[in-house]
N, C-alpha and C positions, 0 to 999 in steps of 0.2 A: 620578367620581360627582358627582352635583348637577346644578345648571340651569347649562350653559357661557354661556349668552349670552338673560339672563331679561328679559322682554317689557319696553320701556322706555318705552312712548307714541311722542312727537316722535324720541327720540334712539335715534338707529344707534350699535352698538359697533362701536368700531374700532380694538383694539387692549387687550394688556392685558400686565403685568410683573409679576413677585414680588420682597419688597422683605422686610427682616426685620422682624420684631415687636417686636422691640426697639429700630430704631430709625423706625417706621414705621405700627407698629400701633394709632397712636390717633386720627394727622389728617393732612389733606394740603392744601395750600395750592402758588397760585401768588404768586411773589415774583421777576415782567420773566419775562425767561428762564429759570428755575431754577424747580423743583420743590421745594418745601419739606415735609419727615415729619414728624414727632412719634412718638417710643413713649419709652417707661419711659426708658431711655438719653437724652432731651431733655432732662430735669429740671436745672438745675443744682444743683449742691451747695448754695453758698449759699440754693438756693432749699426744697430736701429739706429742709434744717437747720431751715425754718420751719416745719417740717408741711405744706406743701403736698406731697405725695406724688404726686397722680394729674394727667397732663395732658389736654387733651381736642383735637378739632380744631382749629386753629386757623384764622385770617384773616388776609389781607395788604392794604392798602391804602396806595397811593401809597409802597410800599416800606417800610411801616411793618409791624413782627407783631403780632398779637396772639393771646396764648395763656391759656387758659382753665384755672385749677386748681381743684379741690379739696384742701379738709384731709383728713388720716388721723388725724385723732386722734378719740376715742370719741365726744364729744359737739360739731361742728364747730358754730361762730355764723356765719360767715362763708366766703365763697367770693372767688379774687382774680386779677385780670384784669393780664397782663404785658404790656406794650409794648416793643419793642424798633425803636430809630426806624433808618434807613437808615445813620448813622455809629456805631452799635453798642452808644449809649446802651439803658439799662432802666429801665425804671421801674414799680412797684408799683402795684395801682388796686385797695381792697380793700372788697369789699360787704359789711356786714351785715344778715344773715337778720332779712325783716321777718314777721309772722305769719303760721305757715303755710307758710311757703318750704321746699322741701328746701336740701340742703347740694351736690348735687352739679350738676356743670357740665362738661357732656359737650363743651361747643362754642361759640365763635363765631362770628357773620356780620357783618360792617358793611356797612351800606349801602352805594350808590355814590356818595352824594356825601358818606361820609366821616361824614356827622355822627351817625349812630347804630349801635347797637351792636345784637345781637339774638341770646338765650342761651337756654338752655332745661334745665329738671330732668328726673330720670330717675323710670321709670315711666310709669303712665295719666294725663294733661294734655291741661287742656283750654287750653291757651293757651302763649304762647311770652312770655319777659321782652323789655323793652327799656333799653338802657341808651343816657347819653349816651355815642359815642366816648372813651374815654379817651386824653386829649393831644390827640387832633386836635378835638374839640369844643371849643369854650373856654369851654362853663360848667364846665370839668374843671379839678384844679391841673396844673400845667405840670411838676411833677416827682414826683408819684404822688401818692397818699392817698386819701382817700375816695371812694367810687364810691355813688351811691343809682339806684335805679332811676326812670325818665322815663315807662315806661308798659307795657300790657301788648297783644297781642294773641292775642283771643279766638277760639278758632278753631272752625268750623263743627262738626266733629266732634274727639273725644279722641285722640291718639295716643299710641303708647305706643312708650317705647325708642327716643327720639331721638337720634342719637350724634353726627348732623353735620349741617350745613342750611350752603347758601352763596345768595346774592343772584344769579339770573339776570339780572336788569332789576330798575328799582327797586321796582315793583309784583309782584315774585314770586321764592318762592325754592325751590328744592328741596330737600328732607330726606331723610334714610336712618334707619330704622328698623330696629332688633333686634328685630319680634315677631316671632311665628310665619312670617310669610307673608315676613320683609326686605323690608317695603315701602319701595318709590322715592313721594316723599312730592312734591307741588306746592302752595304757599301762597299763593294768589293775592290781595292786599291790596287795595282799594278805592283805596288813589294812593299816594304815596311817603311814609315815613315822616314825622312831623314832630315826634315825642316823645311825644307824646298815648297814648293807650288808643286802639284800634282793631280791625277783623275780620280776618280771615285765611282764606276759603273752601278749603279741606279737600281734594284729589282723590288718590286713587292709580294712578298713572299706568306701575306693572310691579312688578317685583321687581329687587333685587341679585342678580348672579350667585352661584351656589354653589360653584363646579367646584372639585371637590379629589379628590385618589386616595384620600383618607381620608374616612370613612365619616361624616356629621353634616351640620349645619348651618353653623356656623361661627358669625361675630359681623360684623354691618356695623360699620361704623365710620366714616373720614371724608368729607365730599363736599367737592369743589372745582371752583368755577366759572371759566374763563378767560375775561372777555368779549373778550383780546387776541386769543384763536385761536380762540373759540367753542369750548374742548374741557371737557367734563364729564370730572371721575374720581371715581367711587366707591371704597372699599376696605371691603377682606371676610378678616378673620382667620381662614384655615384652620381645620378642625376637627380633632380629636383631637391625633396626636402631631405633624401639618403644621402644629399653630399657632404653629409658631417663624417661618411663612414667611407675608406678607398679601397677597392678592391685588389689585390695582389695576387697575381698569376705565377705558379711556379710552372718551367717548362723541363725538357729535357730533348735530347737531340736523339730520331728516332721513332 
């Protein structure tokens, strides 16, 4: 049932795998050769113990992770960005909510050259956060703590249900969206980040696949960009009692 292989613009599907929800169903990142998941099962302990309960997609840059939580507790101030550098160090990067802000934090993207970060709430938005890199920025501390936001960008039209966005080039990123239609999302920026406030023109360029034996829609979820192999992955949380299993779309451009 669903869409096996849903219109994608530029990018050819070529391939796809099922991975579990638990340990896969929230983000996917590449990290060199290695495929990097996220689901529920990612969280550390020590890290659950803080109230950060929910992970989101995460980002890899120059071997470094970055992973994107939310709190679970009733009334959240704050949302906090993990780093985890190549020799296994972590370190904490924690935002607080400035006026207006939601609490949740489905995801991050860092640029390609490293120096910004780029996050987004859940719901109807009309714009995407920007932060500096944490640890690899050096207006950042060197061993976690405070994260403020650098700028925003404003985007041509509102989307809603943004779960994962990663940097194609430095002028544009693609997103995956949870509405109605799982739109495949392109953010086409005016030039490269530089921390500023800036635009973000708008396009919908297909849909995420649906395909499950099980009857619904499902949930988008992570995107991941590899510019080492040029391959896109999307993922797609099965629907009904298949949502133990997430779907993973490889793409390519062409």
């Amino acid at each position: 049932m669903g869409n096996a292989q849903a219109a994608t613009g530029s990018w050819t599907q070529t391939g796809s795998s099922l991975q579990s929800t638990l340990s896969a169903g929230e983000g996917v990142a590449t990290n060199g050769s290695s495929v990097v998941y996220r689901g529920t099962t990612s969280i550390p302990l020590s890290v659950a113990a803080q109230g950060w309960t929910h992970i989101g997609d995460p980002d890899v840059a120059g071997g470094y992770v970055f992973d994107a939580y939310q709190s679970g507790t009733s009334s959240p101030t704050s949302k906090m960005y993990r780093v985890t550098t190549p020799a296994g160090q972590s370190y904490e990067y924690v935002h607080q909510l400035v006026s207006g802000e939601l609490y949740n934090n489905s995801f991050d993207a860092v640029s390609p050259d490293s120096q910004w970060m780029v996050s987004g709430e859940w719901g109807t938005m009309d714009h995407l956060q920007v932060y500096p890199t944490p640890l690899l920025n050096p207006a950042t501390p060197k061993t976690g703590g405070a994260l403020d936001l650098s700028g925003e960008i404003a985007l041509s039209s509102p989307v809603t249900d943004v779960q994962g966005c990663d940097f194609t080039s430095a002028t544009q990123l693609v997103c995956a969206s949870d509405d109605a239609n799982k739109d495949l999302l392109e953010v086409d920026l005016p030039g490269p980040l530089t921390g500023g406030d800036t635009t973000g023109q708008v396009s919908v360029i297909g849909q995420v696949p649906t395909q499950s034996d099980c009857s619904g829609s499902g949930e988008t979820e992570g995107v991941d960009y590899d510019p080492a192999s040029g391959t896109l992955r999307l993922e797609m949380i099965q629907p009904g009692v298949c949502k133990v299993v997430t779907s993973v779309y490889t793409y390519q451009r062409g």
